[in-house]
C-alpha positions as CSV (number, residue, x, y, z in Angstrom):
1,X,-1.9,35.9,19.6
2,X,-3.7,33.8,17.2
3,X,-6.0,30.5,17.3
4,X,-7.1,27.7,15.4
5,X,-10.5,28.2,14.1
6,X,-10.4,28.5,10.4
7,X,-7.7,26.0,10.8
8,X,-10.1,22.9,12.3
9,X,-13.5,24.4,9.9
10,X,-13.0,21.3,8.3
11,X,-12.8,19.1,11.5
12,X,-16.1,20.7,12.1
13,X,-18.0,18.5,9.1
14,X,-16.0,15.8,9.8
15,X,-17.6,15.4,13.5
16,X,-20.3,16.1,12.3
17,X,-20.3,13.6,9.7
18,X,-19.2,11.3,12.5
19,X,-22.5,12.1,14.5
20,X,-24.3,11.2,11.5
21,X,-22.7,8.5,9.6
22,X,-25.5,7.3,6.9
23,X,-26.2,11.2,6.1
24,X,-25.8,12.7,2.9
25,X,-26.7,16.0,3.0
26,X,-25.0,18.9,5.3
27,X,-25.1,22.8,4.9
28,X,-22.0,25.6,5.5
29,X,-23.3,29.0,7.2
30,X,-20.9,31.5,5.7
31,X,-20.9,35.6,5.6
32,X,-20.6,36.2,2.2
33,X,-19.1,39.6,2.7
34,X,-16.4,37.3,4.5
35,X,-12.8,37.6,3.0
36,X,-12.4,34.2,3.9
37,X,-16.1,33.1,2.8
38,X,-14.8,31.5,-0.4
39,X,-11.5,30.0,1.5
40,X,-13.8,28.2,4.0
41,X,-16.5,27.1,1.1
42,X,-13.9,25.6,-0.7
43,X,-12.2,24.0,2.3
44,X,-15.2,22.8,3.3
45,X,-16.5,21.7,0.2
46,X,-13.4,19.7,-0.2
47,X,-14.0,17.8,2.6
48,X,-17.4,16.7,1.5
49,X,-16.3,15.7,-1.4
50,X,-13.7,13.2,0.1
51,X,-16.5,12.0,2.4
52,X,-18.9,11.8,-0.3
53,X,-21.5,14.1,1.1
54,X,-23.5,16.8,-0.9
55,X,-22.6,20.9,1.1
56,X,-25.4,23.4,0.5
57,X,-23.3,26.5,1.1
58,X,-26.0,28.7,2.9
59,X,-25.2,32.5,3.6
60,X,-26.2,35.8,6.0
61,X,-24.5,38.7,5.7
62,X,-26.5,40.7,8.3
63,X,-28.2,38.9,11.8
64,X,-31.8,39.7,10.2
65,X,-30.2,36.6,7.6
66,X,-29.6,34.4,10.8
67,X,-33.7,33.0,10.7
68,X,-34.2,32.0,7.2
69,X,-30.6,30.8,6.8
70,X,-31.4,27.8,9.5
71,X,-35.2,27.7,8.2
72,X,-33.2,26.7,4.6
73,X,-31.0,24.0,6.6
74,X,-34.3,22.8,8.0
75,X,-36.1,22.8,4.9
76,X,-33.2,20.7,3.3
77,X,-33.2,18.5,5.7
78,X,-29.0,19.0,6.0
79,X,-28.1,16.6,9.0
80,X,-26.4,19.5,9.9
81,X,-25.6,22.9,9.7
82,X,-21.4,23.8,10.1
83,X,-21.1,27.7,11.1
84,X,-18.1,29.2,9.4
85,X,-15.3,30.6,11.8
86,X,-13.4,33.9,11.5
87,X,-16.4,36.1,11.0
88,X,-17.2,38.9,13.3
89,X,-20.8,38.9,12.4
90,X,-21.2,35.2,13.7
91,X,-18.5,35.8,16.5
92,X,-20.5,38.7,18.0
93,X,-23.8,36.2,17.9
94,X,-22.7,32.9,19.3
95,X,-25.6,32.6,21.6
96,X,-28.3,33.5,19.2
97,X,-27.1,31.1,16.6
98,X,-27.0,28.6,19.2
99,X,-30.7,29.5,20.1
100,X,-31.7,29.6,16.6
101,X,-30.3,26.3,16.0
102,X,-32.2,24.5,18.9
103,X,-35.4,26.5,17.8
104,X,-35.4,25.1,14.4
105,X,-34.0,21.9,15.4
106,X,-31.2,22.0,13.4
107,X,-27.9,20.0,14.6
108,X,-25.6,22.7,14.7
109,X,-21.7,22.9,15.4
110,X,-19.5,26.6,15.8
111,X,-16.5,27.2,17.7
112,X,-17.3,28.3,20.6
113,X,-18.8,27.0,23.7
114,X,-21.2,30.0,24.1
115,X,-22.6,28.4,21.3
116,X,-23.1,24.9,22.8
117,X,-24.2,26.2,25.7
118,X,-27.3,28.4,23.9
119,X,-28.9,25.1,22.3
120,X,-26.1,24.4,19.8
121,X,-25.3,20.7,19.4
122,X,-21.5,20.8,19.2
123,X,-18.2,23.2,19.5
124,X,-15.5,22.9,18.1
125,X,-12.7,25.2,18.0
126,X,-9.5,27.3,19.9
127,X,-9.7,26.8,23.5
128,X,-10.2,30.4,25.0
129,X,-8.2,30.2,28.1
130,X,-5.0,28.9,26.3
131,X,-5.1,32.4,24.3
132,X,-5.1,34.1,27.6
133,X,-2.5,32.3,29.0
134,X,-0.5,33.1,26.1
135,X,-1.3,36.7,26.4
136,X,-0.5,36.9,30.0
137,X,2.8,35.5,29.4
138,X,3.4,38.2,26.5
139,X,1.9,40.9,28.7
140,X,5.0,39.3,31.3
141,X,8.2,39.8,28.8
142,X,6.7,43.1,28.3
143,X,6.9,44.2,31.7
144,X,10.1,42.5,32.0
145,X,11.7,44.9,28.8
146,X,11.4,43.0,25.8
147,X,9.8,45.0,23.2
148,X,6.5,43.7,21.3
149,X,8.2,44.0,17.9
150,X,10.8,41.9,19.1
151,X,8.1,38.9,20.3
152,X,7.2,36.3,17.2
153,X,3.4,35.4,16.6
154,X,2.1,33.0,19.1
155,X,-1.1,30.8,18.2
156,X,-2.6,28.9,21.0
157,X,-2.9,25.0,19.8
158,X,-5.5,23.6,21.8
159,X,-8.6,22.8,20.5
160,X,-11.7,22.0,22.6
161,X,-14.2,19.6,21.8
162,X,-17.9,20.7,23.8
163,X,-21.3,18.4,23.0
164,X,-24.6,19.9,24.5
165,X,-26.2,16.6,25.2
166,X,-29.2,18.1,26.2
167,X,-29.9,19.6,22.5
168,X,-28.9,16.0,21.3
169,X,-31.5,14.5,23.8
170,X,-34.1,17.3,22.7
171,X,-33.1,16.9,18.5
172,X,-33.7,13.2,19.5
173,X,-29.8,12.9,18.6
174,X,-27.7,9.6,20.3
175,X,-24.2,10.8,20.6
176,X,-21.7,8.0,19.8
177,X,-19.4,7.1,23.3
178,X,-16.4,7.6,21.1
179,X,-17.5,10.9,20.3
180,X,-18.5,12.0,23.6
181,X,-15.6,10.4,25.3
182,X,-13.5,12.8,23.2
183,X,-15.4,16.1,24.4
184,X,-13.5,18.1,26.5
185,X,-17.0,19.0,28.4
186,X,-20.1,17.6,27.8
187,X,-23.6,19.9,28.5
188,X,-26.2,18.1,30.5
């Protein structure tokens, strides 16, 4: 099973663009020991360009980086910080990047709802459960005698959409209706 993350990074500074239409400035966490770190930069970086917006690509490599990677984002005033996907490093620290981000009052979007739910702003990203359903139905045909090198990739296509609307209240953020009318859930 796969799902889109690295697919919708780019999504990911376009809602936050949306948040913050008249901004100029964002930044791009990535783990520069990434394989993907320069895929996702230039990705991203593309996107900026097309929406006319400066990205200060920021990095940690280790979670001591985590504190003066959002203390940079803070100090350049970014409207906000985009957390690159597909990283264990970040994956295994959703919560304390969330944290971090509230702390340093730093709009933040990731891709998952831990993340949200720990003071980040926004998440955007593969919907959880659909993976599992997906697995379950693999783990099913299994059972049932089909063999696992017979059974094509699956990715999971939904994408979920979460806005913690208490960090925008507390980052002194007013989320657009058409924006939160969007979110699949919406953190009060």
């Amino acid at each position: 099973m796969t799902t889109l993350n690295v697919e919708v990074g780019p999504k990911r500074l376009e809602l936050a663009r949306e948040l913050f239409p008249g901004a100029t400035t964002f930044a791009l966490l990535v783990n520069p020991a990434s394989p993907l770190a320069a895929t996702v930069s230039k990705d991203l970086q593309a996107v900026a360009d097309t929406l006319g917006v400066r990205l200060h690509v920021l990095h940690a490599s280790t979670e001591a980086d985590f504190e003066a990677a959002f203390a940079t984002a803070a100090q350049l005033r970014a409207a906000a910080l985009v957390i690159s996907t597909a990283d264990p490093l970040f994956n295994s620290h959703a919560a304390q990047l969330g944290a971090l981000a509230l702390r340093h009052s730093v709009p933040a979007i990731y891709q998952y709802r831990e993340f949200a739910a720990a003071g980040g702003l926004m998440s955007y990203g593969g919907y959880a459960t659909d993976t599992y359903r997906l697995g379950g139905v693999y783990t099913g045909r299994i059972l049932k005698g089909e063999k696992p090198a017979d059974l094509p990739v699956q990715q999971a296509t939904k994408v979920e959409l979460i806005i913690n609307l208490k960090t925008a209240k507390a980052l002194g953020i007013t989320v657009p209706v058409p924006l939160s009318g969007r979110a699949d859930e919406l953190i009060e």
